[in-house]
C-alpha positions as CSV (number, residue, x, y, z in Angstrom):
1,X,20.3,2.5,34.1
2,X,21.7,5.3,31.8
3,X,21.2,2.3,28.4
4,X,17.9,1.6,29.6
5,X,16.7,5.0,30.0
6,X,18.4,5.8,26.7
7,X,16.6,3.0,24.8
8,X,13.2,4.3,26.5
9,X,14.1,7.7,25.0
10,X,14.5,6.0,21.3
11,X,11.6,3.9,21.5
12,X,9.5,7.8,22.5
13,X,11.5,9.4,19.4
14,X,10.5,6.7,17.2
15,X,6.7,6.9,18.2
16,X,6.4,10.1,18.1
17,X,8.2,10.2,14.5
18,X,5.9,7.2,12.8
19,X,3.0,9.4,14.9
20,X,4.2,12.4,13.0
21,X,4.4,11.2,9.6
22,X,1.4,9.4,9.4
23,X,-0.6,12.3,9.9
24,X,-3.8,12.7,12.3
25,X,-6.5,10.2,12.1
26,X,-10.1,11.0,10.8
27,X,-13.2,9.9,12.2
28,X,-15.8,8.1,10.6
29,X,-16.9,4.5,8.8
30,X,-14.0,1.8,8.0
31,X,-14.9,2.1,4.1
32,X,-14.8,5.8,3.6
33,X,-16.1,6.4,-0.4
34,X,-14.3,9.5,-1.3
35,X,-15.7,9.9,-5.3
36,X,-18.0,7.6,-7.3
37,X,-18.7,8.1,-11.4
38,X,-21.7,5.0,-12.2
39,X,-20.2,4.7,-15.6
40,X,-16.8,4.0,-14.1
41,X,-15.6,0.6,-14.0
42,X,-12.3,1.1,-12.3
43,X,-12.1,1.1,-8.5
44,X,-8.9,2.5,-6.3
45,X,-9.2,0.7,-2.9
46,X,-6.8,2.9,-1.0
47,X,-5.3,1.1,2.5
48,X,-3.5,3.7,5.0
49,X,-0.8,3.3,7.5
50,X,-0.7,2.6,10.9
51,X,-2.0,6.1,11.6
52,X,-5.2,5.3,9.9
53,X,-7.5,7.5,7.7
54,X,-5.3,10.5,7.5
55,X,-5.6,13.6,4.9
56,X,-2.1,12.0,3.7
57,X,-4.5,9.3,2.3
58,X,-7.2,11.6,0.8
59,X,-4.6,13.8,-1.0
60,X,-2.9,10.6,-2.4
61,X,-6.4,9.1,-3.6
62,X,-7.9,12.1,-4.9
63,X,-4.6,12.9,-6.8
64,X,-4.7,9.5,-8.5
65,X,-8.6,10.6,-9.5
66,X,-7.6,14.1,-10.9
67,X,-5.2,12.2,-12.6
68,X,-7.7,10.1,-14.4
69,X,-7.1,6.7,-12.8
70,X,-10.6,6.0,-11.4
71,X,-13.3,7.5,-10.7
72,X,-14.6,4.8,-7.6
73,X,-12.3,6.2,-5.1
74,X,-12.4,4.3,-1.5
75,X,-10.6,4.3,1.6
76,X,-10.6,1.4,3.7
77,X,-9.0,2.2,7.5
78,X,-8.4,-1.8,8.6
79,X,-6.3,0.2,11.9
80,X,-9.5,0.8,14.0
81,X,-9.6,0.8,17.2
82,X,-5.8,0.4,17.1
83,X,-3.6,3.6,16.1
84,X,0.0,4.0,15.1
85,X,2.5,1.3,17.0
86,X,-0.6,-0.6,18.6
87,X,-2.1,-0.7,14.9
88,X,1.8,-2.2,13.6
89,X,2.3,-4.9,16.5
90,X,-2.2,-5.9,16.5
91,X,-1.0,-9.0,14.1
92,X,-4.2,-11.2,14.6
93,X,-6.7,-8.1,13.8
94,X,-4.5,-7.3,11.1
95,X,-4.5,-10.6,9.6
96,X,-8.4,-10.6,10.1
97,X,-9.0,-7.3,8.4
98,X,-7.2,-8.6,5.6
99,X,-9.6,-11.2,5.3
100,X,-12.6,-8.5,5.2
101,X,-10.3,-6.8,2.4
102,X,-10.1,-9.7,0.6
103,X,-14.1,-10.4,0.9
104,X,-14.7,-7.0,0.0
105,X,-12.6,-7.2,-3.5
106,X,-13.8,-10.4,-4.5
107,X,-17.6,-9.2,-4.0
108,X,-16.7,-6.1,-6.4
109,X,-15.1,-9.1,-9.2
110,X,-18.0,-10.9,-8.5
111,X,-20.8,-8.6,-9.1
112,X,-18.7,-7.1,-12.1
113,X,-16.4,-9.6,-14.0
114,X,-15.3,-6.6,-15.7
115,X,-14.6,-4.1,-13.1
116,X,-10.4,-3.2,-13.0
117,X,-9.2,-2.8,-9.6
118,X,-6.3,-0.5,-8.2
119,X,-5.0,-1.6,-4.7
120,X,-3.0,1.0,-3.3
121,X,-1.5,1.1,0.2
122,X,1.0,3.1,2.2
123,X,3.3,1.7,5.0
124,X,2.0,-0.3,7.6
125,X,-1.1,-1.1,5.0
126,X,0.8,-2.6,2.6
127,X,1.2,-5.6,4.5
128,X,-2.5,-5.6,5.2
129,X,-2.5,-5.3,0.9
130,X,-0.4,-8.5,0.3
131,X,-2.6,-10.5,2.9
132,X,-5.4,-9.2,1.2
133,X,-4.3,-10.4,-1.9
134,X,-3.2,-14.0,-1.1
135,X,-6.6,-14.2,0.8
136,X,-8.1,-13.8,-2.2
137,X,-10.1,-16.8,-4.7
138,X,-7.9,-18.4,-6.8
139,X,-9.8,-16.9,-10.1
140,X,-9.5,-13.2,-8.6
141,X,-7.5,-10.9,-9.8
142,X,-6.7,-7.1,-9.2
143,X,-5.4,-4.8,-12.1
144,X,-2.4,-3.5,-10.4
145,X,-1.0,-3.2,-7.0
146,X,1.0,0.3,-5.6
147,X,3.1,0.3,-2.3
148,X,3.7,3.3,-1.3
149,X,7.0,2.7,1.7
150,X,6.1,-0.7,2.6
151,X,7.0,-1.5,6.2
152,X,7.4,-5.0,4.7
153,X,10.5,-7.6,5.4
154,X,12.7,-7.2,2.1
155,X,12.4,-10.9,1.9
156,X,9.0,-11.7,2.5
157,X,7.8,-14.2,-0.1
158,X,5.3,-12.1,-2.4
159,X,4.2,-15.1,-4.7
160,X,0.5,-15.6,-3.8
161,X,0.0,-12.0,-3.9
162,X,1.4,-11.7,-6.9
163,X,-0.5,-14.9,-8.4
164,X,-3.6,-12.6,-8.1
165,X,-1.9,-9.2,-9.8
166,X,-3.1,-9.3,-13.6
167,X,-0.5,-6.4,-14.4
168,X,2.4,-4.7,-12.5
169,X,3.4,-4.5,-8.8
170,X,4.5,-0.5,-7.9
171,X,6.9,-0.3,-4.9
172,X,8.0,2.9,-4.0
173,X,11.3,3.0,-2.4
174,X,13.7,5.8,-0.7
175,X,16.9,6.1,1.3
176,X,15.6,8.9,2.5
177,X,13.0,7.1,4.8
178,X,16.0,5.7,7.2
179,X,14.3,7.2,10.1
180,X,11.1,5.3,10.0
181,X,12.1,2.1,7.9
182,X,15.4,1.8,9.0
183,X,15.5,2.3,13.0
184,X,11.7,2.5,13.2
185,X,11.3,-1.3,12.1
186,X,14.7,-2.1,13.4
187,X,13.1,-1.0,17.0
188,X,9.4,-2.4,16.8
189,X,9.5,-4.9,13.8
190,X,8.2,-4.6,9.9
191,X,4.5,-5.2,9.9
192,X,5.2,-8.9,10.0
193,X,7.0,-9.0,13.1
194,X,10.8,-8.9,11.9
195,X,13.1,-6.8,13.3
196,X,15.2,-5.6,10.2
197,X,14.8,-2.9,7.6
198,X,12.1,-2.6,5.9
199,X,11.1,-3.2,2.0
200,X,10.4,0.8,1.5
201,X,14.1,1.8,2.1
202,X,16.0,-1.2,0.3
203,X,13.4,-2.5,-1.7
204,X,12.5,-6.2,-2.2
205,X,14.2,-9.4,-2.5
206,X,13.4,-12.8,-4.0
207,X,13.9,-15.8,-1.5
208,X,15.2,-19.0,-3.6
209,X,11.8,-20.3,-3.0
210,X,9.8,-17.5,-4.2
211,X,8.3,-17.3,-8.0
212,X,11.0,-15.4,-10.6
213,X,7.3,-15.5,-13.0
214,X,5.6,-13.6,-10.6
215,X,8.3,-11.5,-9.0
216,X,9.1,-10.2,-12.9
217,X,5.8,-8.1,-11.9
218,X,7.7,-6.2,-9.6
219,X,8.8,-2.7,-10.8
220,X,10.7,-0.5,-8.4
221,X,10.2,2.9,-8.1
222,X,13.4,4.5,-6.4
223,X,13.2,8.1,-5.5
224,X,14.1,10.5,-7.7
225,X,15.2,14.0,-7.0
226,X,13.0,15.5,-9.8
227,X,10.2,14.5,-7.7
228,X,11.5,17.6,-5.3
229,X,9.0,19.4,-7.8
230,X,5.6,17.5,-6.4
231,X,6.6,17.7,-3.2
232,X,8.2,14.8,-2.3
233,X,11.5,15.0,0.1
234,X,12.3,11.3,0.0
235,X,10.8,10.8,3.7
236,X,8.3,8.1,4.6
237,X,5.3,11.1,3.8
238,X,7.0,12.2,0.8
239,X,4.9,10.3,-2.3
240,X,1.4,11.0,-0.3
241,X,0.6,14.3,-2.0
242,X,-1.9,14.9,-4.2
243,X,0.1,16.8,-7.3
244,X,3.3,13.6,-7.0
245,X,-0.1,10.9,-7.3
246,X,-1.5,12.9,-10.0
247,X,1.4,13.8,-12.2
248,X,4.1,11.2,-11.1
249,X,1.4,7.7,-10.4
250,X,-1.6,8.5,-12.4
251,X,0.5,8.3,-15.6
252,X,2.0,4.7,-15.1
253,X,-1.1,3.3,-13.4
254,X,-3.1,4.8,-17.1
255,X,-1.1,2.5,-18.9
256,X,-1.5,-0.4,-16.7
257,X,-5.1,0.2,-17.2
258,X,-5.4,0.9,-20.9
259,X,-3.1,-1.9,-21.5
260,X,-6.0,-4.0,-19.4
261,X,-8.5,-2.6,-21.7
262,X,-7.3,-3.7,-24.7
263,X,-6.8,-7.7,-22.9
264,X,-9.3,-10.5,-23.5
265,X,-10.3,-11.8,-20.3
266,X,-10.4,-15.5,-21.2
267,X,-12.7,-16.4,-18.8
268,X,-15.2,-14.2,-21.1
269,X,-14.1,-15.1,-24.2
270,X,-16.7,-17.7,-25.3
């Protein structure tokens, strides 16, 4: 009796901590369009966590436009009507949403073959990101990808996502997010159902059978206590302010996009 009541208790802490960090959910459509420039042709398609749209999200998306990444800024809540653990264990509407993610980027490529896309994602979402992405046409490809604490399995096999990342792969990592990626996913499972630790707090590992081509995409971004300055405290909230996305991200995901700039696509070359 006194195990089982203490395991109830755990599973209640847990909850309520994922709950807490993930912020409170906004109301409104799935696609939320936070800024749009016409002359822009670079798009941040922002995924939240399993708390859905949250002003974690807006602060992280807007940051990354002060900081001169994009100026098509969009949200896209895939959780609805699920929230926090329902939202992590709803594996079929998951998987479906990523389809409409998928859908939703390809249209973009489509109706612009030169449009750059930024897929960012936080926790939970980042799953929903790496579905996305190997739901994708085989001709598609995003600019780069950012993972902000994915609730991933370390050892998930990121190949066919990767397969559709013309540039880098950001994963942003800390020990500090024990709490949530560490007993959290231990408790109720990473977002694909494995009960282990997730990517976000020991970062990502290649199965034999994975690509080494497409996992040399992969950069790590451990914390760093210099970050203390922007706000982040190493938890599983820490990276989702605006000033760490505009003066820590923006910079790196610049170059990616510069770097893009100055590429042929070969596919327009003729």
């Amino acid at each position: 009796m006194r195990r089982v009541a203490g395991s109830s208790i755990a599973v209640v802490l847990i909850g309520a901590a994922i709950s807490c960090c993930g912020g409170c959910q906004l109301s409104g459509a799935s696609i939320a369009t936070i800024h749009s420039k016409a002359s822009s042709q670079t798009y941040i398609v922002h995924l939240p966590g399993i708390a859905g749209e949250t002003q974690f999200d807006h602060m992280w998306v807007m940051g990354l436009g002060s900081g001169g990444v994009a100026d098509h800024l969009e949200i896209y809540d895939w959780t609805k009507p699920n929230i926090w653990i329902p939202a992590l264990l709803a594996y079929a509407h998951n998987r479906s949403e990523s389809r409409v993610i998928a859908a939703h980027i390809a249209a973009k490529l489509k109706a612009d073959p030169n449009a750059h896309i930024i897929l960012t994602a936080w926790s939970g979402g980042c799953q929903v990101a790496i579905w996305a992405l190997e739901d994708l046409p085989p001709e598609a490809k995003i600019e780069s990808l950012l993972l902000d604490a994915p609730s991933i399995t370390p050892t998930y096999d990121l190949s066919r996502a990767l397969s559709h990342v013309h540039n880098k792969m950001y994963v942003l990592t800390s020990p500090g997010d024990w709490f949530v990626l560490g007993i959290g996913t231990s408790l109720f499972g990473t977002s694909d159902g494995t009960r282990t630790f997730g990517a976000g707090l020991v970062g990502f590992s290649r199965p034999s059978s994975a690509s080494a081509e497409q996992y040399r995409k992969i950069r790590e971004l451990r914390y760093d206590g210099k970050w203390l300055r922007y706000g982040d405290l190493g938890g599983h909230s820490g990276a989702m302010g605006k000033d760490f996305a505009e003066f820590v991200l923006a910079p790196i995901l610049r170059a990616d996009r510069d770097k893009s700039a100055h590429t042929i696509n070969p596919a327009l070359a003729h």
